[in-house]
N, C-alpha and C positions, 0 to 999 in steps of 0.2 A: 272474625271477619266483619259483622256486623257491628261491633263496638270502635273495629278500627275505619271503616266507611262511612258510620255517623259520624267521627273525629274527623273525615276528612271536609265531610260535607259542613258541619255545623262551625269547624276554624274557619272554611271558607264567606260562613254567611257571617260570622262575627268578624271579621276580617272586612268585609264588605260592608257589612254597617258601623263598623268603626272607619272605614275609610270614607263613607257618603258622610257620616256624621261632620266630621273634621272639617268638610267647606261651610257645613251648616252655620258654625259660629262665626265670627267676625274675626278675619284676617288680624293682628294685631295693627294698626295704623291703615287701615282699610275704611272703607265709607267715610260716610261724616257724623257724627252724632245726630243721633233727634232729638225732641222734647222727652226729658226725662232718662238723659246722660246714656241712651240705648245707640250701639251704633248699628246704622242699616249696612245692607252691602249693597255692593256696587252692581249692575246689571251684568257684568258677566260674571260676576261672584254671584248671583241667584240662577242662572243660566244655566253653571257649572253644579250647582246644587242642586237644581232640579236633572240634569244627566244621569250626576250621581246615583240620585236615589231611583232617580228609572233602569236604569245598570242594577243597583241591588234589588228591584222589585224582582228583575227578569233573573239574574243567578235564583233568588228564592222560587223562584218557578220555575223553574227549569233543570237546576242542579241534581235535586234528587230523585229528579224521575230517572234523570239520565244515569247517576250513578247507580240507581237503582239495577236499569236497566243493564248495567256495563258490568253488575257485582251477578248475572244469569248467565252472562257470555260461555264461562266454566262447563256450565252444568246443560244449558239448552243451545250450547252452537249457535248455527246459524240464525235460526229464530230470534233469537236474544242482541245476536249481532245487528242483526236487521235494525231491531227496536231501536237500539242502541245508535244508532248511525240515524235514524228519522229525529231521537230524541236531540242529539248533539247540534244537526241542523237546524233544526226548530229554535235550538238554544243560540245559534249563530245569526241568524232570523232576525229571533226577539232582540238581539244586541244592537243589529244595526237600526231597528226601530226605537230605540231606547236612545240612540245617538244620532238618529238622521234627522231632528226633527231642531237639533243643537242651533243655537246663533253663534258656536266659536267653529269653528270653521278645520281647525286642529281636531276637537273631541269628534267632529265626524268622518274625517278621515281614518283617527284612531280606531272609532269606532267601526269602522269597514274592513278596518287591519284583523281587528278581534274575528270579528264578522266571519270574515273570507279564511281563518287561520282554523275555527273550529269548524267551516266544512268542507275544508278541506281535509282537515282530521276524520271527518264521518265520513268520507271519501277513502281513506287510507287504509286497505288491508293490513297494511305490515303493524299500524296502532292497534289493532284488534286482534293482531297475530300474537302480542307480547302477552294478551288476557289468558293467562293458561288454566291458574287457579284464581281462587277468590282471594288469597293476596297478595297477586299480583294487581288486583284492581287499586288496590291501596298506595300500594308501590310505584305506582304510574301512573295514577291520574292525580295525585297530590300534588305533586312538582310540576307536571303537564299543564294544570288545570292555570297555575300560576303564570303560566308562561303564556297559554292560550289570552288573559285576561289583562296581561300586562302593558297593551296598548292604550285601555281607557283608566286600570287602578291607579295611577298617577295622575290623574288629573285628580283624582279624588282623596289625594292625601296629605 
């Protein structure tokens, strides 16, 4: 359960930092060259780069505590539920501060979509209903997790 939890978590952060990395570089036919044939990007090409990687700073903090938290659910109920649902919040939180601070005006709405989608999920008995065993946390928050996040990862790919 633990080999398949870090697979879920650790695709997600290489996933995330392959997807911030990708705006990092220069669009092809994007900016304008500088001295010394480099192209810069354009201000909402660094805008979106900088959301980016504030989006993957906050999954790297927040992902594994949560999964952590959500791979107890089995074994300690309620308690773990609890954790579980403050950690998810927090993680829904960090999102919209990660994006509300954006000049595209799109990535923070997305960002508020993200935002609002995962606490409402910390909100949802019936998501913590499906936590039976330890892999079913694998099973459900892998695909979940993707679906939760799919408002602002496209901007970032």
């Amino acid at each position: 359960m633990r080999r398949a939890l870090f697979g879920v978590v650790a695709g997600g952060l290489l996933l995330s930092a392959a997807a911030c990395g990708s705006t990092g570089g220069p669009t092809p036919g994007a900016g304008t060259p500088a001295a010394g044939g480099a192209v810069s990007l354009t201000p909402e090409q660094v805008a979106t780069k900088t959301s980016c990687e504030a989006i993957g700073d906050v999954y790297a903090k927040n992902m594994g505590a949560f999964a952590s938290s959500l791979s107890k659910v089995p074994a300690s109920g309620d308690t773990a539920r609890k954790d579980a649902q403050q950690k998810l919040t927090a993680f829904g939180s960090a999102i919209l501060g990660a994006t509300a601070g954006s000049t595209d005006a799109q990535m923070r709405a997305d960002g508020k979509q993200a935002a609002d989608h995962l606490q409402s999920t910390a909100k949802n008995a019936g998501f913590f209903a499906k936590i039976r065993t330890t892999d079913d946390v694998s099973t459900v928050l892998g695909p979940t997790m993707k679906d939760w996040l799919a408002p602002v990862t496209h901007h970032c790919s």
